[in-house]
C-alpha positions in Angstrom: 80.1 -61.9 -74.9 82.6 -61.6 -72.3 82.7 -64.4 -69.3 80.7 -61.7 -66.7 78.2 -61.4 -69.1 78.0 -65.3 -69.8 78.0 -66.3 -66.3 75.0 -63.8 -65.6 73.3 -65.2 -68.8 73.4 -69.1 -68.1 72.6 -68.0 -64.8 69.2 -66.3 -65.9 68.7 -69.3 -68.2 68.6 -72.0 -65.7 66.0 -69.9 -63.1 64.6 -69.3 -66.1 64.1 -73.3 -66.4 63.0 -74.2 -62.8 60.4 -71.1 -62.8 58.7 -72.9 -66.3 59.2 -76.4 -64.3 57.7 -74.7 -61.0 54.9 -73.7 -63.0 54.0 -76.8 -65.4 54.4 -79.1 -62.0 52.5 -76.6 -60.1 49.6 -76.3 -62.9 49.3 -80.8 -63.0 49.2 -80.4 -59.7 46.1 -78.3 -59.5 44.5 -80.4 -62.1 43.9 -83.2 -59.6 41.8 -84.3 -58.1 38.9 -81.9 -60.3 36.5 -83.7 -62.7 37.5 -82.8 -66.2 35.5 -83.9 -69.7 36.5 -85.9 -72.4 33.9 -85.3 -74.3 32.2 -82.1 -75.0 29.4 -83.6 -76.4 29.7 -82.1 -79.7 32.9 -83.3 -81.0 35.9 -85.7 -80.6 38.4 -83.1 -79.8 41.1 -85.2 -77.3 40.9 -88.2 -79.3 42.2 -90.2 -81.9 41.7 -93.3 -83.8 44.8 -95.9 -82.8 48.0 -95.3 -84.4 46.6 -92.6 -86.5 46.3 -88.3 -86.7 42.6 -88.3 -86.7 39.2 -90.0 -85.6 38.3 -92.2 -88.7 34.6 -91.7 -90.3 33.6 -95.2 -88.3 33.2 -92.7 -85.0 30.7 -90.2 -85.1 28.5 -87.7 -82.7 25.2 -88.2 -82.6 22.6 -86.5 -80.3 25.2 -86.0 -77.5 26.9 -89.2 -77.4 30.1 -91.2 -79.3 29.0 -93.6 -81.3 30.8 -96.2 -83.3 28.6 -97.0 -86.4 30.6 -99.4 -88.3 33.6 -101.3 -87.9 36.6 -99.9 -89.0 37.2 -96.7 -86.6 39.8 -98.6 -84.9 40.0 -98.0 -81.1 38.7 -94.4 -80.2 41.8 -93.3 -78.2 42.7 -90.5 -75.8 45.5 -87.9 -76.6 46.3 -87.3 -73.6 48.0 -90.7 -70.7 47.0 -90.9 -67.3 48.4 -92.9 -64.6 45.9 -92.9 -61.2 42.7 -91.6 -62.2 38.6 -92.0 -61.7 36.8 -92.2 -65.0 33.2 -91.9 -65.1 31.3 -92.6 -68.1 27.7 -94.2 -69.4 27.5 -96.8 -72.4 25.0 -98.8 -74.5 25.7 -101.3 -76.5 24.4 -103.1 -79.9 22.2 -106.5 -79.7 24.6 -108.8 -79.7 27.2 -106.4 -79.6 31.2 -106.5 -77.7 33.4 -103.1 -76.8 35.4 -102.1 -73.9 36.8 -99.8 -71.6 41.0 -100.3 -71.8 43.4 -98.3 -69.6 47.2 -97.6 -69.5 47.3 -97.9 -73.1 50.8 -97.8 -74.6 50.6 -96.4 -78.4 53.9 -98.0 -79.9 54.2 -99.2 -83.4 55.3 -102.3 -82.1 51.8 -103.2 -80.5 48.7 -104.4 -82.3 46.1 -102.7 -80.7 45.6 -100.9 -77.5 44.5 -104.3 -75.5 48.0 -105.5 -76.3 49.3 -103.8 -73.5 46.2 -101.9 -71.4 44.1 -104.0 -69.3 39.9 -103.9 -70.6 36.8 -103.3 -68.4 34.3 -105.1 -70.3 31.5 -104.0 -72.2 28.9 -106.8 -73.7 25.4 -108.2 -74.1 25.6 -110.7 -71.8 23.0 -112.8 -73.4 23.2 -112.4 -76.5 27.0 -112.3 -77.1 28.8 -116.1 -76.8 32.0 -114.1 -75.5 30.0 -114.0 -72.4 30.2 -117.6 -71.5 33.9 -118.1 -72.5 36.4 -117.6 -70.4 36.5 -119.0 -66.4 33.7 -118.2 -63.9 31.9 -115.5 -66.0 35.3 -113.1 -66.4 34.1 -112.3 -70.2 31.0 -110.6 -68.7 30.3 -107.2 -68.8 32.1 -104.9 -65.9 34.6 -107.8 -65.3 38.4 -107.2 -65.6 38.6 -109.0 -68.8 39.7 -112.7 -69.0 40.8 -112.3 -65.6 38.5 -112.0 -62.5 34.7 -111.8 -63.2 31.9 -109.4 -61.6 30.7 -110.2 -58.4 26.9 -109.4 -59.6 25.8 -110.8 -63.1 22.7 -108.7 -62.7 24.4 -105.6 -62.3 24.2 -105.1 -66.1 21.4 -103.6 -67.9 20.2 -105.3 -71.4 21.2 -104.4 -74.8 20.3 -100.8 -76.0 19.6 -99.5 -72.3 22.4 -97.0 -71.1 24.9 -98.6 -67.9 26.6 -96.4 -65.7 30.4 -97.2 -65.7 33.2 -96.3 -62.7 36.6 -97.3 -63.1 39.0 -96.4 -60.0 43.0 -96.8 -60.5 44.8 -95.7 -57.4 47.6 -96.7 -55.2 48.4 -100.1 -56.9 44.6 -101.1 -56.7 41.5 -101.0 -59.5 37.5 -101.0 -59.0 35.3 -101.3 -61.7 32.1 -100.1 -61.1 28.7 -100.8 -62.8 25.3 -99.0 -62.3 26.2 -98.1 -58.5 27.8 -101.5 -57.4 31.6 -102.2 -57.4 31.8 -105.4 -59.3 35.4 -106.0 -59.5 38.4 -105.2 -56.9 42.1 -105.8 -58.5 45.5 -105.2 -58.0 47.2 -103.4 -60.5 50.7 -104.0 -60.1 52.8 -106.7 -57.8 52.9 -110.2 -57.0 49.4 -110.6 -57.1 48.8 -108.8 -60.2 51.5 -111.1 -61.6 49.6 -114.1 -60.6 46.7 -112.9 -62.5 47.7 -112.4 -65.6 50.1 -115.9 -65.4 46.2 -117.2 -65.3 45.5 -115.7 -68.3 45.4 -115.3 -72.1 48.2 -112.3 -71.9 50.7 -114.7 -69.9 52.9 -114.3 -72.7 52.1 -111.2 -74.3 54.8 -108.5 -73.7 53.7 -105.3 -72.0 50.7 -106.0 -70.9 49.4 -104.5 -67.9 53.3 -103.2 -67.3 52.8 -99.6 -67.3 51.7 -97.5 -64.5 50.2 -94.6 -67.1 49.2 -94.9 -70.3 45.9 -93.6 -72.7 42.6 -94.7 -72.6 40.7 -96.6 -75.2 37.1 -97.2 -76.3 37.1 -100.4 -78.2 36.0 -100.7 -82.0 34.7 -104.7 -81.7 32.9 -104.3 -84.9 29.8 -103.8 -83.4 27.9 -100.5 -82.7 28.4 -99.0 -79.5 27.5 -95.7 -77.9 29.2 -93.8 -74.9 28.5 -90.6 -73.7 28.8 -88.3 -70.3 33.0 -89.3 -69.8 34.6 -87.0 -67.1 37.8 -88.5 -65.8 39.5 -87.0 -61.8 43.5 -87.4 -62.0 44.4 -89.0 -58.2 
């Protein structure tokens, strides 16, 4: 190939780059802001279990909903990371029973589980579980940012093995967790204040936590059974 025809070919190859980057930017770019599902309702397709290829047995579909029958699934996981998002989603839990809701998930080898590193929405029986009155101020209770700042409404939360409506908001810096039409929980995300928070916590020292900006989401496996269903997440 002469030095005409090599010129004209790296040319081609580089507009040949930025028309494939136009287009990928240009397709994530239509994706937000429009409600997408992460679950079809008939199978886990866009998840995994933590650290591994596949959803382990533990997770199953039942009747239109995820359900964690046994301990041992490991966190239910997302394939897919998002950074500002709005995730809807509805969830009933065990008698007795613990789970969560953890975002900006980071899957490396070098981390235990997915709350070493994503912040948890949580999910409990409030009266059943004793989780609920560890902690400080009730921040172990169900819709609270966990083992940091507690719901505003204790009542928000509907008993054990009734379905709660769940909203978590992560935009600009800022976090909402919603429960059953109330906003329980107003955060920062990142910052000086966000600092402060988890300095006041249990993941003071923990490396990574709460650090990224994007990351997967998680459904916890506490060892006790859980159900979710109706998840549609809105990338801001």
């Amino acid at each position: 190939m002469n030095f005409t025809n090599w010129r004209a070919f790296t040319k081609a190859g580089v507009v040949a780059l930025f028309s494939l980057a136009f287009i990928s930017n240009s397709a994530e770019a239509q994706d937000k802001g429009k409600w997408v599902k992460l679950f079809d309702g008939k199978s886990l397709n866009g998840w995994h279990s933590w650290q591994s290829d596949e959803v382990l047995p533990q997770w199953k579909v039942e009747n239109g909903t995820i359900v964690l029958a046994e301990k041992g699934g490991k966190d239910l996981v997302t394939d897919k990371e998002y950074g500002d998002f709005e995730l809807e989603l509805e969830w009933q839990i065990s008698e007795g029973g613990n789970s969560g809701i953890i975002y900006h998930v980071i899957e490396d080898k070098k981390y235990c589980c997915p709350y070493s590193t994503g912040p948890e929405i949580q999910i409990l029986d409030d009266v059943k579980h004793p989780d609920a009155k560890a902690g400080k101020a009730g921040n172990h209770k169900s819709g609270s940012l966990y083992d940091m700042l507690p719901p505003t409404d204790f009542a928000a939360v509907k008993p054990a093995g009734q379905w709660n409506k769940a909203k978590i908001v992560i935009k600009g810096g800022r976090g909402e967790s919603w429960l059953n039409g109330q906003k329980l929980v107003d955060f920062p995300t990142q910052g000086g204040d966000w600092d402060k928070l988890v300095a006041n916590s249990k993941f003071k020292t923990w490396e990574g936590f709460g650090a990224s900006s994007k990351g997967k989401i998680a459904l916890q496996d506490h060892g006790n059974k859980v159900a979710f269903r109706n998840i549609r997440i809105k990338e801001l």
